[in-house]
C-alpha positions in Angstrom: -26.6 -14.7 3.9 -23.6 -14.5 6.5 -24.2 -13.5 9.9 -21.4 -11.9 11.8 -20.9 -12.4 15.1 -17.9 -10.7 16.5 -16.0 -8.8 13.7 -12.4 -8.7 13.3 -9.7 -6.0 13.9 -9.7 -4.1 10.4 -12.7 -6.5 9.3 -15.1 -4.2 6.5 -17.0 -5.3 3.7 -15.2 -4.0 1.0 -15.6 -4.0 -3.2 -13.4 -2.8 -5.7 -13.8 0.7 -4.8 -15.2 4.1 -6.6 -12.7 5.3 -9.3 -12.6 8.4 -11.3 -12.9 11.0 -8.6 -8.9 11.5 -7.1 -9.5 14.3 -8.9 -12.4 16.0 -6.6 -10.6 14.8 -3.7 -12.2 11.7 -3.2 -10.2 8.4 -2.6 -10.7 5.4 -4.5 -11.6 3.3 -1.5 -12.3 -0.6 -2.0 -10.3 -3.7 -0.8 -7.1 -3.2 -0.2 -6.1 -7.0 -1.3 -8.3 -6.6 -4.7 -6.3 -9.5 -6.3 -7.9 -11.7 -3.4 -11.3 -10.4 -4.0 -11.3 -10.9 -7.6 -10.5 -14.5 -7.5 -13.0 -15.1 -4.4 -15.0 -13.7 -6.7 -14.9 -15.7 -9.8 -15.0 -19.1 -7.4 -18.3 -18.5 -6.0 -19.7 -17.4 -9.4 -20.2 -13.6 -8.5 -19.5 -10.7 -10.5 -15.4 -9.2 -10.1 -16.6 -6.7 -8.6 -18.8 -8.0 -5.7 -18.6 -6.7 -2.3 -17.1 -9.3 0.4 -15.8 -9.6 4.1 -12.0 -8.0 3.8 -10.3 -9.4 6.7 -6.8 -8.0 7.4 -4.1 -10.7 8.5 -1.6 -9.0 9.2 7.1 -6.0 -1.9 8.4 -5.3 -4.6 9.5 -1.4 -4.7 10.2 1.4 -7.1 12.2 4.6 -6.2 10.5 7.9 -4.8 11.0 11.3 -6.5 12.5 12.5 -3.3 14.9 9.7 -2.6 18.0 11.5 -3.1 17.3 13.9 -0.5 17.8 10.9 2.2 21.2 10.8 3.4 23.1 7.2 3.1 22.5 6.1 5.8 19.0 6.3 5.4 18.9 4.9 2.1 20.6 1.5 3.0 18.9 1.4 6.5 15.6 1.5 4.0 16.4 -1.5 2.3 18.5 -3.5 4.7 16.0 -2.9 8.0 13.2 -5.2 8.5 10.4 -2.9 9.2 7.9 -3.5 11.5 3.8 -2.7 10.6 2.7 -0.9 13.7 -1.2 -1.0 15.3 -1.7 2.7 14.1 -1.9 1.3 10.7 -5.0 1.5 8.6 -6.9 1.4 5.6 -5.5 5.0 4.9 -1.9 4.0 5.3 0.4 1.3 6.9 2.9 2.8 9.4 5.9 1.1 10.0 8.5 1.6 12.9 12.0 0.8 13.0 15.4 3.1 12.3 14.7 6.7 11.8 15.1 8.0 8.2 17.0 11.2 8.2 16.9 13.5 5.1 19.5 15.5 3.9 17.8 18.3 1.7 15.2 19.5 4.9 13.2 21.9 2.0 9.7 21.9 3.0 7.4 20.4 -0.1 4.5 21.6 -1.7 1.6 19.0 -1.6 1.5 16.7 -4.5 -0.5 13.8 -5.6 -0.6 10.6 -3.4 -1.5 7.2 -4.5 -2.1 4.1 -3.3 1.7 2.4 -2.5 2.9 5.5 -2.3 5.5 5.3 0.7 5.9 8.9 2.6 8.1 9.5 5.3 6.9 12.1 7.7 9.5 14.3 10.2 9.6 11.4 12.6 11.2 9.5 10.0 9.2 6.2 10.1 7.8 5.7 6.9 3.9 5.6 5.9 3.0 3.1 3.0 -0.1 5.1 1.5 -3.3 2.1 0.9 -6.8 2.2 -0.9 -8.3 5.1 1.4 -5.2 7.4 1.3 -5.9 11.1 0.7 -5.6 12.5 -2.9 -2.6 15.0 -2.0 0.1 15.0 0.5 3.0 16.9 1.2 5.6 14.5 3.3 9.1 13.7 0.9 8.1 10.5 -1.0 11.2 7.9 -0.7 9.6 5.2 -2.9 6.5 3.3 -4.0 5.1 -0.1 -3.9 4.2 -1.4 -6.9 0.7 -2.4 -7.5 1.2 -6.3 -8.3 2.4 -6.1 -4.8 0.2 -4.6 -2.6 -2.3 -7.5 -1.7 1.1 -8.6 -0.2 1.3 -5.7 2.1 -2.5 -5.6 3.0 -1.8 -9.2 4.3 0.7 -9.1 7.0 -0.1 -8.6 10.3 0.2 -6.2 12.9 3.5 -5.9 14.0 4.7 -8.2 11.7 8.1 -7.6 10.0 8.3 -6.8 6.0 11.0 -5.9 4.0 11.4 -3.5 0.3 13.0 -5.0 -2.7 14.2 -2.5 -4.9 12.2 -2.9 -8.4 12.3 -1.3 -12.2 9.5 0.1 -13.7 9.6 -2.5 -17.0 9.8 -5.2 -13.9 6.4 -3.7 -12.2 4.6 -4.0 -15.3 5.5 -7.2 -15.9 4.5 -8.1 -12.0 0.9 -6.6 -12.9 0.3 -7.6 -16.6 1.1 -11.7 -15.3 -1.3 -10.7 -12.1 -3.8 -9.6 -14.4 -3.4 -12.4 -16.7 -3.8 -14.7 -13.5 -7.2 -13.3 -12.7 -8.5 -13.1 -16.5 -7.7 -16.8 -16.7 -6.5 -18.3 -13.6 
């Protein structure tokens, strides 16, 4: 038994979420640093997917479908700018501040499907990384995507703390997740 005191900014007791219903409009949920959880897990003996106390303290990245329509400008400023994890962040999505991203193609987009690492960038131009409680569908230009191996690293940095994107290939973020997977199978 744990008895909490004073809970934590972002502090929820969290497992590894509720899958198979994106499709009904429901989000996945669950701890947003599930690599964590896992191992915590198999330390103290319980089952992988046991609930526990998600405190957040505060990657590796693949191209968006709508990348191109970001001018030059925008792209490198994306990859070069240290972005900044603002306090509107939240299980939902992790906003970030910093240059703004201007798009050159200004089409308006139909919704489409949003997943978790998903990064969308809104008419402001400061992008949204998209976490475990995001919304099944969204319609804001999609500039790229963290990959899954790496978003436990995200969910970890602190508020206005600074994080960068490292550009990524899809063979390379499978190889990220089947050696994270390999980790918690075996440790």
């Amino acid at each position: 038994m744990i008895d909490v005191i004073r809970a934590g900014l972002l502090t929820s007791v969290q497992d590894l979420g509720r899958h198979g219903y994106r499709h009904l409009g429901v989000s996945s949920g669950g701890a947003l640093d599930a690599l964590s959880l896992e191992i915590g897990n198999r330390i103290v003996g319980n089952k992988p997917d046991a609930a526990g106390i998600e405190m957040t303290f505060g990657p590796t990245m693949l191209r968006g479908p709508e990348y191109a329509s970001f001018t030059g400008a925008a792209q490198r400023v994306f990859w070069d700018q240290e972005w900044t994890i603002t306090p509107n962040s939240n299980r939902m999505g992790i906003r970030l501040a910093g240059a703004t991203l201007e798009r050159s193609e200004t089409d308006d987009l139909l919704s489409h499907a949003a997943l978790p690492g998903t990064i969308q960038v809104p008419p402001n131009g400061q992008p949204i990384v998209l976490m475990g409680n995001t919304q099944s569908t969204g319609g804001y230009p999609k500039i790229g995507a963290v990959i899954r191996a790496d978003l436990w690293k995200l969910a970890q940095v602190r508020l206005n703390g600074g994080m960068r994107f490292v550009e990524t290939s899809v063979e390379e973020a499978r190889h990220a997740l089947a050696e994270e997977r390999q980790y918690v199978a075996h440790g």
